[in-house]
N, C-alpha and C positions, 0 to 999 in steps of 0.2 A: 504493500500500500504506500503511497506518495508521502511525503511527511504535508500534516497540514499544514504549513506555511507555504507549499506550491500553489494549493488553490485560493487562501483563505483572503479577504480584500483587508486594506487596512482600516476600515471603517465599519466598524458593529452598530447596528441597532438594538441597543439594549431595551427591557419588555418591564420594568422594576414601577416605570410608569401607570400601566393596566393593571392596580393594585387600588384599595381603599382606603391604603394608609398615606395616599399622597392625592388621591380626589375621591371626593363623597360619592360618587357613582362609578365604576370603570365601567362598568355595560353601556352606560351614558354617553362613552368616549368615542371618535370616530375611530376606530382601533382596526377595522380591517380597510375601512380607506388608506389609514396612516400604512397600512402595511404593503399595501396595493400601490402608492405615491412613492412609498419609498422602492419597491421594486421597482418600477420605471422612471425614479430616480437615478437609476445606477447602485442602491443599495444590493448587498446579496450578505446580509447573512444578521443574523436572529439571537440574541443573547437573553433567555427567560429563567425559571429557577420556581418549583414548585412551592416556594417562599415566598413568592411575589404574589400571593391570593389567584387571582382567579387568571393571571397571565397567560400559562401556557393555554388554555383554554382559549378567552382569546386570540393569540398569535396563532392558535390552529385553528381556527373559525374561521380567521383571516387565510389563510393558507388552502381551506380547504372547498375552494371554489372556482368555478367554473375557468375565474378570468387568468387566475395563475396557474392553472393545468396547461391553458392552451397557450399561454404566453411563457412561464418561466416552470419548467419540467425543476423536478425535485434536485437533479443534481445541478442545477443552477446557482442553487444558493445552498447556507450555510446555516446548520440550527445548534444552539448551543445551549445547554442547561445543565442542569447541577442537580447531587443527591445530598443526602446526608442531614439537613437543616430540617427541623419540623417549624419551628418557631422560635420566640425569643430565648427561650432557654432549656430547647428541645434540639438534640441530634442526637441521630442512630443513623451510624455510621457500618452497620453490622451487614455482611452479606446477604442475607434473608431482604431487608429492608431497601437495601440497594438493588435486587434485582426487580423486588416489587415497583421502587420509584423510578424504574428506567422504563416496565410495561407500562407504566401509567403515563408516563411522558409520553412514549409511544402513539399510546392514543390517542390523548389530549392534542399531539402535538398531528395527527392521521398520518405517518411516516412509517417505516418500518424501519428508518436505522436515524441515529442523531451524528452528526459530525465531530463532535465531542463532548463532554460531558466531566464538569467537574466535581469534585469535592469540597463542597459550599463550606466556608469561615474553618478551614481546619484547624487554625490556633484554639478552638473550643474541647476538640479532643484529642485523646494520647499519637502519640506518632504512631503507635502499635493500631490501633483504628483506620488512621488512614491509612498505612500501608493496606490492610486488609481491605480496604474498599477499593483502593486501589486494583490491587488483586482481581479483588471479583469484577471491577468493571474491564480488566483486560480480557478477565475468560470470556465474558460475554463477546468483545470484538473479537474471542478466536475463535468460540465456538458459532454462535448465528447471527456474525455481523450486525445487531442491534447498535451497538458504540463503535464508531471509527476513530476518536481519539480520544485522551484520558489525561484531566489535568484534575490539579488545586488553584483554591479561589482562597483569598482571605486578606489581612491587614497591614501584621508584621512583618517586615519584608525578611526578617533574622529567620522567622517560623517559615516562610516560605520556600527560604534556600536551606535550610535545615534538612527539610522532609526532602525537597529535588534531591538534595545529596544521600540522604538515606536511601531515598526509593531507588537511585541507578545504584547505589553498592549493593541492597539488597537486593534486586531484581536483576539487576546488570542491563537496564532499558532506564532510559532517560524517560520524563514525564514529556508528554507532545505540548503542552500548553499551562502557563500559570497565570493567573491573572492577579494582579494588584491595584486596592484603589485608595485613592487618598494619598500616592506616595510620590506623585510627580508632580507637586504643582507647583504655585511660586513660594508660597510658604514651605514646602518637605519635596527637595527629591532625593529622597534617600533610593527609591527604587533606580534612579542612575547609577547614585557612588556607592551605595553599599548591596546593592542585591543585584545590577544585571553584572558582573563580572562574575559571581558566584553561580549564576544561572546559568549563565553562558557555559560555565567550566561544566555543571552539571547535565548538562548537552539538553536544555529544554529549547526545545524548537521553536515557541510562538509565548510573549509576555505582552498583551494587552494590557494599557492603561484605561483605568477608568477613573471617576470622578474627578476630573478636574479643578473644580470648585470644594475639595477637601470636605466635603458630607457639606455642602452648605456655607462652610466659613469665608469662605473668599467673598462676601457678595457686600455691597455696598448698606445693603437693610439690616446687614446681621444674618445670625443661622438663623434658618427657618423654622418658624414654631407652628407646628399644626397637629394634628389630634392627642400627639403625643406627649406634646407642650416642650416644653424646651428640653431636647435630649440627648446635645449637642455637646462630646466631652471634652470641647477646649475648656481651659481655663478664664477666666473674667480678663486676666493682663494679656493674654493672647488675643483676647476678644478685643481688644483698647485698643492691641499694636497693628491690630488688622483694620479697626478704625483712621487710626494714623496712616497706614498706608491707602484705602479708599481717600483719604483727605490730598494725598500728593497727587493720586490719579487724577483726581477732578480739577485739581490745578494743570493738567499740563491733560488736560481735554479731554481725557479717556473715564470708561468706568473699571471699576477697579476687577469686577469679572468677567468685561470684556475681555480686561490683558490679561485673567490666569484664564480663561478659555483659550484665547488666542497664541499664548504662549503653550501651552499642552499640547493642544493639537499638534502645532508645527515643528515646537522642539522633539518633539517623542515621534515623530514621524522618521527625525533624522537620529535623535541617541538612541531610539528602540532598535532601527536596523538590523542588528545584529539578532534580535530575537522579533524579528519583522516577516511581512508578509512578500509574498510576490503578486497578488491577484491586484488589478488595476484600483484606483481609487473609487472611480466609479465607474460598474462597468456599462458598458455598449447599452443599450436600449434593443429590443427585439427588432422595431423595423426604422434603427436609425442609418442615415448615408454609411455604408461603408468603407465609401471615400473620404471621410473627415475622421482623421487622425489628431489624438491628442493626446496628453502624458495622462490626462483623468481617464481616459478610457483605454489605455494602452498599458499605462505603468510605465517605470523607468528602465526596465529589464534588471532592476536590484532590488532588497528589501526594502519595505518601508514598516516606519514604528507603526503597532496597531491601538486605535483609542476607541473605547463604549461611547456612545452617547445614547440620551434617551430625547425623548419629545411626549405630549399630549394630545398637540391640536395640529392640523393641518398648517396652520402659521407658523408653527415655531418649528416643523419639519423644514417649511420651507426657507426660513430663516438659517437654522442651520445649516442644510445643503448651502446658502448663500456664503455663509463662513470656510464651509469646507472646498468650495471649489475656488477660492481666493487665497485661499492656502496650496490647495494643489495648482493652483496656474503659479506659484513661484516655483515651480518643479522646473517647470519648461527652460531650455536649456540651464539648468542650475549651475551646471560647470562654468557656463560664463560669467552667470551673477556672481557667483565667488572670487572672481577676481576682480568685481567692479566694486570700487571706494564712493557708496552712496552720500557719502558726508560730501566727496568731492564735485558731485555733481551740482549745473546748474541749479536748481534747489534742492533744501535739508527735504529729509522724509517729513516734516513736521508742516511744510509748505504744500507740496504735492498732494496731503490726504486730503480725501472729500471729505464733505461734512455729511455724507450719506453710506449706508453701509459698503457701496462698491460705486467704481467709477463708471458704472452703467446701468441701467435700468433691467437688462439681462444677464446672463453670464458673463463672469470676467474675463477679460481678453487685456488686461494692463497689463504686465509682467513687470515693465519699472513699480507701476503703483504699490506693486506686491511686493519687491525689493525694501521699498521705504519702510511700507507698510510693518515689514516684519524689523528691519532694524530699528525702529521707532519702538516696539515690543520688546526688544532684547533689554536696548536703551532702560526702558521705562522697569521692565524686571530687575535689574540690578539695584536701580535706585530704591526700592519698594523693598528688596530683600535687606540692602544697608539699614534701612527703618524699623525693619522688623529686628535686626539685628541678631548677634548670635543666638541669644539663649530661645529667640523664636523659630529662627530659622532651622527645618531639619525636626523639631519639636515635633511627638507622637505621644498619643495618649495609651493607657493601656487598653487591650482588648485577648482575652477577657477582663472584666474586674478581677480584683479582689475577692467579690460574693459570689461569685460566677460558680452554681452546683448543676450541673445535668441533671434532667428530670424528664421523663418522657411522658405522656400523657395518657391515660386511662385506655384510651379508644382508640390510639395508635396502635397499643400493644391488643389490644383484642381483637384489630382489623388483623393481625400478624398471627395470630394463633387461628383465627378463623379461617385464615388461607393455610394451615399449617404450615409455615414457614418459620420459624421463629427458631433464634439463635439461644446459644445460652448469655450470650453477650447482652444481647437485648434484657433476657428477665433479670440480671445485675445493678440494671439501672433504677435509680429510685421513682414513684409514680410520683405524677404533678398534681394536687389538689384539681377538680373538674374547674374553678374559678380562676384557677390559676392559667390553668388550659385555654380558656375561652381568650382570656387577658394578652397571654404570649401569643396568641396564632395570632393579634393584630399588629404586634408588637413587629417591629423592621429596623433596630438598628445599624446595622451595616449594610448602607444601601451599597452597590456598586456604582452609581452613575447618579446623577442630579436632580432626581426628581425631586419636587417637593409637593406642599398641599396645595391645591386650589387655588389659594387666595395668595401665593405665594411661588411665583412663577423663577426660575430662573433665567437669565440675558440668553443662556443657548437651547434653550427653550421657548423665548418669548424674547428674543431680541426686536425692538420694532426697528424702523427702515431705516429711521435718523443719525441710528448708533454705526461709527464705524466700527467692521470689526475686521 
């Protein structure tokens, strides 16, 4: 089998959106439009997680119709989900449970095999659990091709190259994919300097960044507080210095998660590389000119870093795609832009930017504009990291807590004996109160990507027109 980073694009539609803990209704959502726009946007590939309420259900409702059979056949794109999480302070990580959560994907998801499949927040259980789930999700891709690759998903970037390194010395097979969020942005990239060199070493083939806005922190309103009320574990002086730097942004014209969006996307496009993708940014449309070549629809012929995003609304899809293909037209000849001194040009990048998201009313076709555009971003990141200064910059909270006990839930484990599948690992675990049960399955602390509630949108989500990005 190919490794997936030959097919995979650098750009995921994460599903964490289609969920009640971030809008009062997700049936309410246009959710198989948004999935429908974003395939003939040039998206191809699907990032959900039986955690995210009622997601995979939608993203396969979305999927499982007429306009995408006859337009984008199944191996067009790219579906990605996760075992192991029940809830806020629910995993079972046990084989029994993991073969269960991967036919239930299945279906939900109408497919007969997933592209990959991770191990949801592994810092919450023993290394000895994940390997084993591990395990069991490879025999599944040996025995009836249901899983074609096999990663971990979680926070610490320490825990993450921990487990890559255990799992290739035990198994002697590197993990195909790990996913990290919260750890590149302008406030933490630890996932550059301390976790993709140990990644790399550990032969993992594909590390997507997600959350770019650090669970919310980066955004000029503050974190986001909706159902769950504020449950956001920066600190109050972190929260101040992140204020402080939204106050520099706004002085020198920008909003302050415009630049850690803008900066994520494009820098991790270029330091991901190495644990990057080769599938084009965005690919071809079914019945677009064949004759019209471009690096978004072609690729560069190398890797590029892979980054989650999410959306709600048809707007903020198409806001984003607006982000993202102004980022990918700096691609276009890049070898020459690297040797061009944009300082030195007849005007600074600070001169050249519109005061509108892109310097056309359609697709971007600037490639200077894009130049400035991103050295303006580098610029503006440096200064913003100086403010937040050391003891913030690189800063991570813990995940688990402290109080952090596994507990499984009454009716998880009965749905497990019902099917007679049940592990002895499983009956080990302590039961959750039924109140408690109800309370965690709404509970979403580690989101992977940016959604928020309702009434609280984020800029790459809901950037309007006016905002450069």
């Amino acid at each position: 089998m190919a490794p997936l980073s030959a097919t995979l694009a650098p750009l995921i539609m994460g599903t964490a959106t289609f969920n009640s803990q971030y809008n009062a209704d997700p049936y309410a959502l246009p959710t198989t439009e948004l999935v429908h726009r974003a395939l003939n946007s040039g998206i191809r590939a699907f990032d959900t997680s039986p955690y995210y309420g009622p997601a995979e259900e939608l993203l396969g409702r979305a999927l499982d119709t007429d306009f995408v059979r006859t337009n984008y056949p199944r191996d067009s794109y790219h579906l990605l989900t996760k075992v192991g999480r029940i809830a806020a302070s629910s995993f079972d990580y046990s084989p029994a449970w993991v073969r269960q959560s991967v036919r239930r994907s299945l279906r939900r998801l109408h497919t007969t095999y997933l592209d990959a499949v991770y191990c949801h927040d592994v810092e919450f259980v023993s290394p000895a659990e994940v390997l084993a789930a591990v395990r069991e999700l490879r025999r599944l891709r040996d025995t009836d091709g249901s899983v074609r690759h096999v990663g971990i998903s979680g926070y610490p970037v320490d825990v993450l190259c921990d487990l890559a390194e255990l799992i290739l010395r035990e198994t002697g097979e590197p993990l195909d994919i790990v996913m990290s969020y919260a750890n590149f942005t302008l406030q933490n990239t630890r996932l550059r300097s301390r976790a993709l060199p140990r990644l790399v070493a550990a032969g993992v083939d594909v590390v997507p960044n997600a959350s770019p806005l650090g669970m919310g922190l980066l955004r000029r309103r503050g974190v986001p507080i909706g159902g769950m009320g504020d449950f956001h574990p920066a600190p109050d002086a972190l929260r101040d210095a992140i204020h402080a730097a939204d106050q520099l942004a706004d002085a020198n014209g920008d909003k302050l998660e415009v630049v850690a969006i803008r900066f994520a996307l494009e820098s991790w496009l270029r330091d991901g590389a190495p644990v990057g993708a080769l599938g084009p940014p965005l690919a071809r449309a079914p019945h677009s000119d064949p004759g019209f070549l471009s690096v978004a629809t072609m690729g560069t012929g190398e890797r590029l870093g892979v980054s989650v995003i999410g959306v709600s609304t048809v707007d903020e899809l198409a806001e984003t795609l607006r982000v993202w293909h102004s980022i990918v037209d700096g691609l276009e000849n890049r070898n020459d832009d690297d040797d061009v001194d944009v300082d030195n040009e007849k005007t600074s990048p600070q001169d050249t930017m519109p005061t509108t998201l892109t310097p056309s009313d359609g697709l971007i076709t600037d490639r200077a504009w894009s130049r400035s555009r991103k050295s303006h971003i580098l610029d503006l990141t440096t200064q913003i990291q100086s403010v937040l200064g050391p003891k913030w910059v690189d800063y991570v909270w813990a995940s688990p807590g402290p109080d952090f006990v596994n507990s499984l839930p009454a009716d998880h484990l009965a749905a497990l004996e019902k099917a007679g599948d049940v592990d002895k690992s499983v009956d080990a675990l302590p039961l959750a109160p039924a109140a408690a049960t109800a309370a965690a399955a709404n509970a979403m602390v580690t989101p992977p990507m940016e959604a928020v509630d309702q009434g609280q949108r984020d800029p790459m989500e809901a950037a309007p027109a006016s905002i450069t990005l």
